[in-house]
C-alpha positions in Angstrom: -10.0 -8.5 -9.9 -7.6 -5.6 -10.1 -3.5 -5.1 -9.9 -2.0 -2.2 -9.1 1.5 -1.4 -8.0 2.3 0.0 -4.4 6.0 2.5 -4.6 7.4 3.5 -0.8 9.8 6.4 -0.3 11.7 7.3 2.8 10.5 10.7 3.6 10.6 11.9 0.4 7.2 10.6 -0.8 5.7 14.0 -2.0 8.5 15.0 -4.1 8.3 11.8 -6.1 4.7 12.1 -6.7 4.6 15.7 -7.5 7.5 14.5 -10.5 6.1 11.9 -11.7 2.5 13.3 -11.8 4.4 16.1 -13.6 6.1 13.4 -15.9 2.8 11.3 -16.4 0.6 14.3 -16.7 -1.3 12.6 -14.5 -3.2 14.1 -11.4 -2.8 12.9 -7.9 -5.4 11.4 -5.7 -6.1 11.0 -2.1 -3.3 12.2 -0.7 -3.2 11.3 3.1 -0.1 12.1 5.4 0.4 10.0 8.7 -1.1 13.0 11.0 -4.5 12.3 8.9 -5.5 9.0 9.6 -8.3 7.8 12.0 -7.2 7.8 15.6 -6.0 4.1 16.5 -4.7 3.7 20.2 -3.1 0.9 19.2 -1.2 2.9 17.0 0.8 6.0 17.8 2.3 8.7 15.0 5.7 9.7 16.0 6.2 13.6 15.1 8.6 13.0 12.7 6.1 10.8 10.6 3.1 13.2 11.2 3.9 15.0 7.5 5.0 12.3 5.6 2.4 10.7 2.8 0.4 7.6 4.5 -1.3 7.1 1.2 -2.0 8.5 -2.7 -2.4 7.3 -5.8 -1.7 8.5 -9.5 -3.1 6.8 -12.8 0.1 5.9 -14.9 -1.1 4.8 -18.4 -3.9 3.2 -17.3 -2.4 1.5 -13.8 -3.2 2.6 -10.5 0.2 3.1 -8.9 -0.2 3.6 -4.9 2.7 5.9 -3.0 3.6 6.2 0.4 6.5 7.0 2.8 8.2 4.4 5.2 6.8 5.4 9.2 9.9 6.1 11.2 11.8 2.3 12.5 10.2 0.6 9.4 13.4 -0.5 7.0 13.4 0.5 3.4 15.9 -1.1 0.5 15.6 1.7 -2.4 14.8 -1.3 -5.4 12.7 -3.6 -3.4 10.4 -0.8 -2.5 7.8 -1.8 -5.3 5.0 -4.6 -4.0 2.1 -5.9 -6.9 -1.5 -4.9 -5.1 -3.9 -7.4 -5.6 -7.1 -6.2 -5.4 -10.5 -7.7 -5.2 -14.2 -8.0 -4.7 -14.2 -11.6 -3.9 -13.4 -11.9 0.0 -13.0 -15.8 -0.4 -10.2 -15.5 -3.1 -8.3 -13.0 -1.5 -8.2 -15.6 1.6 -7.1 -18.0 -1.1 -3.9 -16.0 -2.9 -2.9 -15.5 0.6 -3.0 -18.2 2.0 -0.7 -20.1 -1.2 1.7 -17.3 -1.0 2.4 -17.2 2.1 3.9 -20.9 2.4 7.5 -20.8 2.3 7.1 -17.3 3.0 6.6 -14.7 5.7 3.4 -13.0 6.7 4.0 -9.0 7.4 0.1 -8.9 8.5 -2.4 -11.0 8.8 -5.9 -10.5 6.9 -7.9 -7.9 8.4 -10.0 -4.8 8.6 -8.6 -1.8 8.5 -9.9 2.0 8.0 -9.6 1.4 4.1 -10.6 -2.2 3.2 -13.0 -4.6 5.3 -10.0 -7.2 4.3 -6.2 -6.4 3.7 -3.5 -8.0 4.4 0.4 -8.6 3.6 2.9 -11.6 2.6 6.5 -11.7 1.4 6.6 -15.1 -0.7 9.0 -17.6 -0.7 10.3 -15.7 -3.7 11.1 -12.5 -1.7 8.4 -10.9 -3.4 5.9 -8.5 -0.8 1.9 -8.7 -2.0 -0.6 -7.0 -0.3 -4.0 -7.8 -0.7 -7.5 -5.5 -0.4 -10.8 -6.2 -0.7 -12.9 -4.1 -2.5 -16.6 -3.6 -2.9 -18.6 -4.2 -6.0 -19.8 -0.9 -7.3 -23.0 -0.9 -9.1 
């Protein structure tokens, strides 16, 4: 099982990367903006989201950290815009660490599939605290 960190910006995703990649000495990975994901009718890019960063990530001392901007309508608090990634191979267990944290708490998206993970999913606990959750697959 892995942990990584997941940091969203409000439009301003890029800059903060690029610094603290520059900070870190660290390079930057995948980066994805909005107008580059799959084509999903059931979801629609506005053109003000199109350029802003849908995904990256940059090794910090040994920690994935994951970035992305805020789509348009989406609130952001600057401070509570840091979730723990909890990351995994075993589908079962994921299931499991969602399902305790989400009593008493809110669910902000069911377990699923999604272009990146055959299982992700969010929760804010009763604690205030957003997880995500993503399967990963065992690599040899």
């Amino acid at each position: 099982m892995g942990f990584s960190l997941f940091i969203n910006f409000n439009g301003n995703c890029k800059d903060a990367v690029d610094f603290y990649a520059r900070v870190f000495k660290a390079n930057v990975e995948g980066m994805m903006t909005f107008d580059q994901m799959p084509p999903d009718p059931a979801y629609t890019v506005a053109d003000e989201d199109k350029a802003k960063v849908m995904y990256c990530s940059v090794a910090i001392c040994g920690m994935n950290v994951m970035f992305s901007d805020v789509p348009s309508g989406m609130e952001l608090t600057v401070g509570d815009n840091i979730s723990p990634v909890l990351i995994s191979t075993d589908k079962d267990e994921i299931r499991r660490m969602y399902r305790e944290l989400k009593e008493g708490g809110h669910v902000n998206m069911e377990l699923q599939k999604t272009f990146w993970s055959e299982l992700y999913g969010m929760v804010t606990d009763q604690f205030g605290i957003s997880w995500q959750f993503s399967y990963e697959e065992e690599t040899a």
